[in-house]
C-alpha positions in Angstrom: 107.3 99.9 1.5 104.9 98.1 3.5 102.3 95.6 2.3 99.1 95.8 4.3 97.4 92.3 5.4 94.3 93.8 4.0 94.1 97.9 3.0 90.7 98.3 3.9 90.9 102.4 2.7 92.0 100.9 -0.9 88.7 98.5 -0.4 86.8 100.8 0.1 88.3 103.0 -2.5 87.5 100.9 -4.9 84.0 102.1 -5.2 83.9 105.1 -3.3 81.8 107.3 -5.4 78.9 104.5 -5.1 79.3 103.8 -1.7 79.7 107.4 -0.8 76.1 107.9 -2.6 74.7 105.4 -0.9 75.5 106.9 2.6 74.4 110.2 1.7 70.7 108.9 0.6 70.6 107.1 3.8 71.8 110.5 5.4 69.2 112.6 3.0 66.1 110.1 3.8 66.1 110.8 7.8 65.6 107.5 8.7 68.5 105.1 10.2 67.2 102.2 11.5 64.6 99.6 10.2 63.7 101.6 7.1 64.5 100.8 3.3 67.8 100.1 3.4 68.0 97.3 5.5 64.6 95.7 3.6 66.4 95.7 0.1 69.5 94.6 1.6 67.7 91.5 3.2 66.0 91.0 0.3 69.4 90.9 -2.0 71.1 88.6 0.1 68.5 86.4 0.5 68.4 85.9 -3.6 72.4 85.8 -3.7 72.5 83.1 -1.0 69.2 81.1 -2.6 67.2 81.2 0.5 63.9 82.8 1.3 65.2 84.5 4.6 67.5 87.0 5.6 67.2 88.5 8.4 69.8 91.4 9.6 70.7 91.9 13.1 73.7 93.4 15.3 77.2 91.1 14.3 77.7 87.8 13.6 78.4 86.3 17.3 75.0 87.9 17.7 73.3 85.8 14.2 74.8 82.6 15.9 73.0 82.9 19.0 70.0 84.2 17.8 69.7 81.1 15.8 70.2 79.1 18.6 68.3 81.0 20.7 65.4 80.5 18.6 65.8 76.3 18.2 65.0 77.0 22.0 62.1 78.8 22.2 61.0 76.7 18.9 60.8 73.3 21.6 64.1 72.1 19.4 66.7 72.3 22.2 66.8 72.9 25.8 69.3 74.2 28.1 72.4 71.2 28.8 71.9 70.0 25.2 74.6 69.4 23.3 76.3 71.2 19.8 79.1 69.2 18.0 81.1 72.1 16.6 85.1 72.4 15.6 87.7 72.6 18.0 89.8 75.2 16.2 87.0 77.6 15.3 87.4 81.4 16.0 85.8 81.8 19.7 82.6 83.4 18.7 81.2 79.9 17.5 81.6 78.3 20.8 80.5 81.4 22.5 76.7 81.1 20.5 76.1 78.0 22.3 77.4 78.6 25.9 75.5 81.9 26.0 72.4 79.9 25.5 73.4 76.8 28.5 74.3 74.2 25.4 76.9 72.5 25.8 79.6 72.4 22.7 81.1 69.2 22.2 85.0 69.7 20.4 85.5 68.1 17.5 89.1 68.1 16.0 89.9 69.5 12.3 91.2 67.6 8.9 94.5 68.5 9.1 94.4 69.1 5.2 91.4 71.2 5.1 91.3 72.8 8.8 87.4 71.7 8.6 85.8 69.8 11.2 86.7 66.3 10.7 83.3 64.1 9.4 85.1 61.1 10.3 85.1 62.1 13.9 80.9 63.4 14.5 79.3 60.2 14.5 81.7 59.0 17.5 80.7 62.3 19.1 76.8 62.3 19.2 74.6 61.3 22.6 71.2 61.4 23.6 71.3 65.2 23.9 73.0 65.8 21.0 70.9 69.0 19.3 72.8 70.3 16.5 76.1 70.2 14.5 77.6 73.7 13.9 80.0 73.5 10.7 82.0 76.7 10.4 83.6 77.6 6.9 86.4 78.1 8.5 89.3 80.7 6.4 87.0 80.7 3.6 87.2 77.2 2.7 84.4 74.1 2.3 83.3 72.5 5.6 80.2 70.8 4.5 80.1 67.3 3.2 78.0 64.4 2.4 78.8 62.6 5.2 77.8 65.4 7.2 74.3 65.7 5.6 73.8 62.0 5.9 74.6 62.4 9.8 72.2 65.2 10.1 69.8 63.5 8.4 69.7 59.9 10.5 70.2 61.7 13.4 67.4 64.4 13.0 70.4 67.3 13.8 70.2 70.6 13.0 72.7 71.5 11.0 73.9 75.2 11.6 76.5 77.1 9.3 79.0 79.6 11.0 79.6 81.4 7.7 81.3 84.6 9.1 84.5 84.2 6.9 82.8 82.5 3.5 80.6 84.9 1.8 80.1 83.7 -1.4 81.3 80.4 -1.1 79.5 77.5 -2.5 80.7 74.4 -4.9 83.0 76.0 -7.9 81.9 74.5 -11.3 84.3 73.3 -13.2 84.0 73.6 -16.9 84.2 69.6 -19.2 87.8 69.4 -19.8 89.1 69.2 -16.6 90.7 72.0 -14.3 93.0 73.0 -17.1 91.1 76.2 -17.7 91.6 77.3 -14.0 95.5 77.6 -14.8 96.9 80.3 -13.4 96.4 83.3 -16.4 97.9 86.9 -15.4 95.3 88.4 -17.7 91.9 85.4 -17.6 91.4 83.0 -14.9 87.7 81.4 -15.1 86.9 81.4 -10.6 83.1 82.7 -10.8 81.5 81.4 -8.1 77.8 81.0 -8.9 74.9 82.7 -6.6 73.6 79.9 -4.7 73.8 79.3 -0.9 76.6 76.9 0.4 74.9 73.8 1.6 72.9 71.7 -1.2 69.5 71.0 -0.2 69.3 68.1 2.7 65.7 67.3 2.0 62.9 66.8 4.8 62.7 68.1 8.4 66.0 67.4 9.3 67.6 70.2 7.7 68.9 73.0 9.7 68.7 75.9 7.4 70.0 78.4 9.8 73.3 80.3 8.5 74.5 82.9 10.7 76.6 85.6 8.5 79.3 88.4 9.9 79.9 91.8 7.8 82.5 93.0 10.0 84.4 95.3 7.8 88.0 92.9 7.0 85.5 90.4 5.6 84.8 89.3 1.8 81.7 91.3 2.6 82.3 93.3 5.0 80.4 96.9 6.3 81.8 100.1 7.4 81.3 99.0 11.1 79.7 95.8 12.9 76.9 93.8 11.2 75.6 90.3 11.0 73.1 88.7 9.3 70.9 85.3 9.6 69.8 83.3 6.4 67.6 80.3 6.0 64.5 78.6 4.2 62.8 78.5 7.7 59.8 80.3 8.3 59.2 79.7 11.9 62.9 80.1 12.3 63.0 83.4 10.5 60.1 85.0 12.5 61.5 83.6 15.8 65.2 85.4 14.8 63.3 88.5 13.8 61.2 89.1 16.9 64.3 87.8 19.3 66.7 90.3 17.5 63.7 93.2 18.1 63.5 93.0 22.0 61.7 89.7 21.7 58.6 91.6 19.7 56.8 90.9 16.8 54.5 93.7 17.0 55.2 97.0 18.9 55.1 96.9 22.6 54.1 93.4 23.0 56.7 91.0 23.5 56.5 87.2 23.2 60.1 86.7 24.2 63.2 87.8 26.6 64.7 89.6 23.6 67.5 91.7 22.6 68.4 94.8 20.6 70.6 93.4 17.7 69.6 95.6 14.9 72.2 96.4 11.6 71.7 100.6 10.9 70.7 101.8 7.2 74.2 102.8 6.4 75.8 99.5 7.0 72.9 98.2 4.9 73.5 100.5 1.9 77.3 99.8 2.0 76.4 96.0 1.8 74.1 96.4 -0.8 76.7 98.3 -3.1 79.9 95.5 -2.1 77.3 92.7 -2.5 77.0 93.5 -6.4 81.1 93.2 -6.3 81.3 90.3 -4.4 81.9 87.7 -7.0 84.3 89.6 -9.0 86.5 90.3 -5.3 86.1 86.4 -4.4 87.5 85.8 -7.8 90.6 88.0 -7.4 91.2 86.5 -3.7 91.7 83.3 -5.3 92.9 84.2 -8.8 95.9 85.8 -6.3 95.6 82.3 -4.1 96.8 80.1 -7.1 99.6 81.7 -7.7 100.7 81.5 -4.4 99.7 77.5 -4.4 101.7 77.2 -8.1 104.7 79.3 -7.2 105.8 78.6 -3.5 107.6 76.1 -3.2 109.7 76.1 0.2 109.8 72.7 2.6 109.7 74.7 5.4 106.1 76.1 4.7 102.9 73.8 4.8 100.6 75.7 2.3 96.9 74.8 1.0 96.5 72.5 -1.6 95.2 73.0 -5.2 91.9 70.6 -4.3 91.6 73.3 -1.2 91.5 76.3 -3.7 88.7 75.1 -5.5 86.5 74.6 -2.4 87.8 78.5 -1.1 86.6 81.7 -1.3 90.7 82.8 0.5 89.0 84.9 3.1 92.3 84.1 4.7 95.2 82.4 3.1 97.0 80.0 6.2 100.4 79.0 6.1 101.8 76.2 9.0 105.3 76.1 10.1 106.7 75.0 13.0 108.6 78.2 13.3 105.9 80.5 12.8 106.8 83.5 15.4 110.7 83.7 13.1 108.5 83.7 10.1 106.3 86.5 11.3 109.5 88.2 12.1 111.0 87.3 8.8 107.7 89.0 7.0 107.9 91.9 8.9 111.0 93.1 8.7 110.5 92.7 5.0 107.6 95.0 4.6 105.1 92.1 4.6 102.0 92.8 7.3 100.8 89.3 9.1 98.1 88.0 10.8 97.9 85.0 13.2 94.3 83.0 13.1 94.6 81.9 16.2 97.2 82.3 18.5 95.2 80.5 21.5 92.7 77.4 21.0 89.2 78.1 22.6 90.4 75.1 25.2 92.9 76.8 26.3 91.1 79.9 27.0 90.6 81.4 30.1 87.0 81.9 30.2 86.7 77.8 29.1 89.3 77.2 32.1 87.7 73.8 32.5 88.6 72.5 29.2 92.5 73.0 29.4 93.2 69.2 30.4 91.6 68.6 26.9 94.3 67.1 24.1 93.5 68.3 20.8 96.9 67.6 19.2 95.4 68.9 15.6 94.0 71.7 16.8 96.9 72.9 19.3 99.3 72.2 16.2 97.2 74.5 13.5 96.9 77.2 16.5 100.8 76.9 16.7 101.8 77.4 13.3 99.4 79.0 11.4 100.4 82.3 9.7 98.4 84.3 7.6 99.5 86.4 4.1 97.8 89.2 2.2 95.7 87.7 -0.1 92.8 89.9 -1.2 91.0 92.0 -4.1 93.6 94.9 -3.5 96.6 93.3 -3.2 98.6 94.2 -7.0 100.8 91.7 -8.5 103.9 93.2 -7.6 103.3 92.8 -4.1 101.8 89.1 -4.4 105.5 88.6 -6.3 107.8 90.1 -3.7 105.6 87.8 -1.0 106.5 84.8 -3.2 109.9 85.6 -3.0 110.2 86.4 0.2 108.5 83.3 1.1 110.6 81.0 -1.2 113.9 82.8 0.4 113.0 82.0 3.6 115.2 80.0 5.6 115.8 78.9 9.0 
């Protein structure tokens, strides 16, 4: 028997006969691009993330630049200006701002939170300092006060990479205490309420640009490639729109140098149907994370924290050890299915061959050893039991 890293047929399965009808009316109506899916799935999204905006385009590499894209031809940045962003983000973050001639500056992680380090932005910001990009990175928290506060004094943009947190925002916890979050096989209390990640910042200095991926192993995720860009911006959204639309506002006349970065009906109508499922998958994805946080205990395995689960929505569950690859092998030859997020640092990538001299000790080290387990809405009990005990057996 093998246990999948994610059985995206079984996610799918899960509400087939709606998502299956959806398709088919998008089929039926003869129209596939721009039409009424895509409208009522902007306008869903938009209420479920608590922002006036949404505005669908192509993937989310492509919702990151078109956001900064459009600080450009808003007079907010200009080409050699700087982005403070994490070192240890997934490549697509750093690729936003190079596409656009910004420079990204690297900022190292917490190593308890793999979240770009607040303690380390102020230290980081210069005269051309533009924007911070916080990315949610495995699901979990990256903003903080701090980080509003730095935003604020320093009139920064702040811009959320939130390809791997849909649905993430602050959990509630009920008077009493976290008692009532104790792991229950039959009622754990993890809804996350509809509300969009960042609390409001107040004045001009807010970024209010979120830049979403739908690719299909996300918490949200579409039958193909699809992206998404949210904020409270009304210059911003209509700058996005037109760039993502050949650089056109109205037909054949174009204001800017645009591009073709459009999201189809049928991804749309997919989204709208997982959308109203979301909560209840998020909820799973963690109700399975506790157990893993409560019932592993092995000193050769670095696992998250119980503060980290409350701040998570587990779009991917890391585990560090120094002897990653032989725990991968381990997994594997047990039936488990792994994933590594990342293998390489963006530093030491090829195509940013000029930042390999770079020492980014926390970063290289969370590149290293970080292993990732199943841990999703599909995933039964038995098999979150026999990873457990795999995981507690294991030894060098």
């Amino acid at each position: 028997m093998t246990i999948k890293y994610l059985d995206l047929k079984k996610v799918t399965e899960r509400h087939a006969e709606e998502i299956h009808e959806a398709v088919a009316r998008v089929i039926d109506s003869g129209w596939y691009l721009q039409g009424e899916a895509v409208a009522r799935f902007e306008e869903e999204y938009a209420r479920y993330c608590g922002v006036r905006h949404c505005i669908a385009c192509g993937n989310g590499l492509d919702a990151l630049t078109l956001i900064l894209r459009a600080y450009m031809e808003m007079g907010v940045m200009t080409e050699g200006d700087e982005v403070i962003v994490p070192a240890n983000t997934y490549i697509a973050s750093i690729l936003s701002i190079t596409e656009n001639g910004l420079i990204p500056v690297l900022i190292e992680p917490r190593p308890d939170t793999f979240q770009i380090d607040d303690a380390l932005i102020e230290q980081a910001i210069t005269e051309r300092t533009r924007a911070v990009m916080i990315v949610h990175l495995y699901g979990r928290m990256a903003y903080t006060e701090r980080i509003g506060d730095i935003c604020r004094r320093h009139r920064l943009k702040l811009v959320e990479d939130c390809a791997q947190s849909h649905g993430l925002c602050p959990p509630k916890f009920p008077q009493g205490g976290d008692e009532s979050y104790r792991l229950s096989q039959t009622n754990i209390q993890t809804s996350l309420p509809h509300s969009h990640t960042i609390p409001p910042l107040g004045g001009t200095e807010r970024g209010s640009s979120s830049a979403h991926s739908f690719y299909p192993g996300k918490n949200l995720g579409a039958l193909g490639d699809a992206g998404a860009v949210t904020t409270d911006d009304d210059e911003l959204a209509a700058t996005v729109r037109a760039l993502a639309n050949y650089g056109s506002a109205r037909k054949y006349v174009f204001r800017y140098r645009g591009r073709n970065s459009r999201m189809d009906e049928i991804q749309a109508a997919v989204l709208s149907v997982r959308l109203r499922y979301l909560d209840e998958d998020n909820a799973e994805r963690r109700r399975i994370a506790l157990r893993y946080i409560e019932e592993i205990n092995n000193p050769l395995l670095t696992l998250p924290s119980r503060d980290y689960w409350r701040h998570s929505v587990f779009h991917i569950f890391p585990v560090l050890t120094p002897r990653r690859d032989e725990l991968q092998e381990y997994l594997k030859a047990n039936g488990v299915q792994t994933v590594i997020h990342y293998p390489i640092p963006p530093h030491h990538q090829q195509c940013y061959a000029s930042w390999h001299d770079l020492s980014l000790p926390i970063t290289e080290r969370i590149h290293r050893e970080e292993l990732s387990i199943p841990c999703n809405q599909v995933l039964t009990d038995e098999e979150a039991s026999s990873i457990i005990k795999l995981l507690n057996d294991y030894n060098v």
